[in-house]
C-alpha positions as CSV (number, residue, x, y, z in Angstrom):
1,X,-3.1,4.9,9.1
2,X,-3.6,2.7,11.9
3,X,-0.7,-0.2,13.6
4,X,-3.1,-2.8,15.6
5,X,-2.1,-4.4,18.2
6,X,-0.4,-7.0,17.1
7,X,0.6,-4.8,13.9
8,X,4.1,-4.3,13.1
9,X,5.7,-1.8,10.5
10,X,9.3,-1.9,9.1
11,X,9.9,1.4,7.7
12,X,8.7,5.1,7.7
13,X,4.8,6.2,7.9
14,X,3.1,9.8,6.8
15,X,0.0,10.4,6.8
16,X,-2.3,13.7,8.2
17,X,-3.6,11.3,11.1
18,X,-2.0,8.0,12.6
19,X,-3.0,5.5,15.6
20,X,-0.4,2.9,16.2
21,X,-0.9,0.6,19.1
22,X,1.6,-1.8,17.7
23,X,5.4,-1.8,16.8
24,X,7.1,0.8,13.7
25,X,10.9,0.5,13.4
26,X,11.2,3.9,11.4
27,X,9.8,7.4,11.6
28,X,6.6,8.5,11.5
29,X,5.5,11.6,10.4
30,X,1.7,12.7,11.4
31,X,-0.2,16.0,11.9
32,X,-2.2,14.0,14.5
33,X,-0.6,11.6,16.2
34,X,-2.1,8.8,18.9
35,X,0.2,6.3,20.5
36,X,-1.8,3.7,22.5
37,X,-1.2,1.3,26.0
38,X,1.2,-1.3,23.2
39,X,2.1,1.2,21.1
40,X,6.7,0.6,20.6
41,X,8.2,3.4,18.2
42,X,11.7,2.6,17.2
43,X,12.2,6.2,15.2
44,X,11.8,9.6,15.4
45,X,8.5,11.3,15.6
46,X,7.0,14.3,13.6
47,X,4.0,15.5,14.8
48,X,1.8,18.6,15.5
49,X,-1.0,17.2,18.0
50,X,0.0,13.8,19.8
51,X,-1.5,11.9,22.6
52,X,0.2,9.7,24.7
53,X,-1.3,6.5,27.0
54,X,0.7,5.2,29.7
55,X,2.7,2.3,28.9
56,X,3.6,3.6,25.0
57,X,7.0,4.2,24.2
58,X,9.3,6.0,21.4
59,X,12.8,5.3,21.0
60,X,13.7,8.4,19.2
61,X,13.3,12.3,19.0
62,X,9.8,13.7,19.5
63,X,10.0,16.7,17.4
64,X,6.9,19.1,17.4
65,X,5.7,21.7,14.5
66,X,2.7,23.6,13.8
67,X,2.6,23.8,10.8
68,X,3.6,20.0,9.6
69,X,2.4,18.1,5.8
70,X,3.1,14.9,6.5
71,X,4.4,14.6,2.9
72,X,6.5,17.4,3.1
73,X,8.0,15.7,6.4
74,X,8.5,12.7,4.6
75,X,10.5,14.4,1.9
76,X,13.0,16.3,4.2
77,X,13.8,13.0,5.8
78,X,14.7,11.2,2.9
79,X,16.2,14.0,0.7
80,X,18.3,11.5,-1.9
81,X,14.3,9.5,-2.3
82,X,11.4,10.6,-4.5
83,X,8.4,10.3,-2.8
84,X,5.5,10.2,-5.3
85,X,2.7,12.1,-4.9
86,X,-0.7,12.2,-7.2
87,X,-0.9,13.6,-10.8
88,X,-2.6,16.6,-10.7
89,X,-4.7,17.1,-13.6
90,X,-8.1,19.5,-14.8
91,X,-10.7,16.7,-15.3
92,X,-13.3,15.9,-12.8
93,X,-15.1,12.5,-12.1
């Protein structure tokens, strides 16, 4: 996932790799994580692997773990929400 920018996000993001150079009010929850010169986080952040330019900020908790599914993050955030995640079946394309 990537926040341009002039890119703005109201509301949580997870996904295995994330850029944001623009402005998320909520958390985001990545394995890889880069937060660029104009990058504003208004949220906690979830992340195994982050870089960090000068001039980006978070307004929140940067909370580190090895071993982090950005899916599974997103879950133990929002414990009351379903999150939806794709229909496994046994056919191939």
């Amino acid at each position: 996932v990537r926040v341009l920018e002039n890119g703005q996000v109201k509301g949580d993001i997870a996904a295995p790799k994330v850029a944001i150079n623009g402005s998320v009010k909520g958390a985001v929850h990545a394995s890889i994580l880069e937060l660029a010169t104009n990058a504003r986080v208004d949220g906690d952040v979830h992340y195994s692997s982050i870089e960090m330019m000068r001039g980006a900020q978070v307004n929140g908790n940067l909370l580190f773990s090895e071993t982090l599914n950005a899916m599974d993050a997103a879950k133990a955030s929002a414990p009351d929400e379903a999150v939806d995640e794709p229909e496994k079946t046994g056919e191939t394309s």
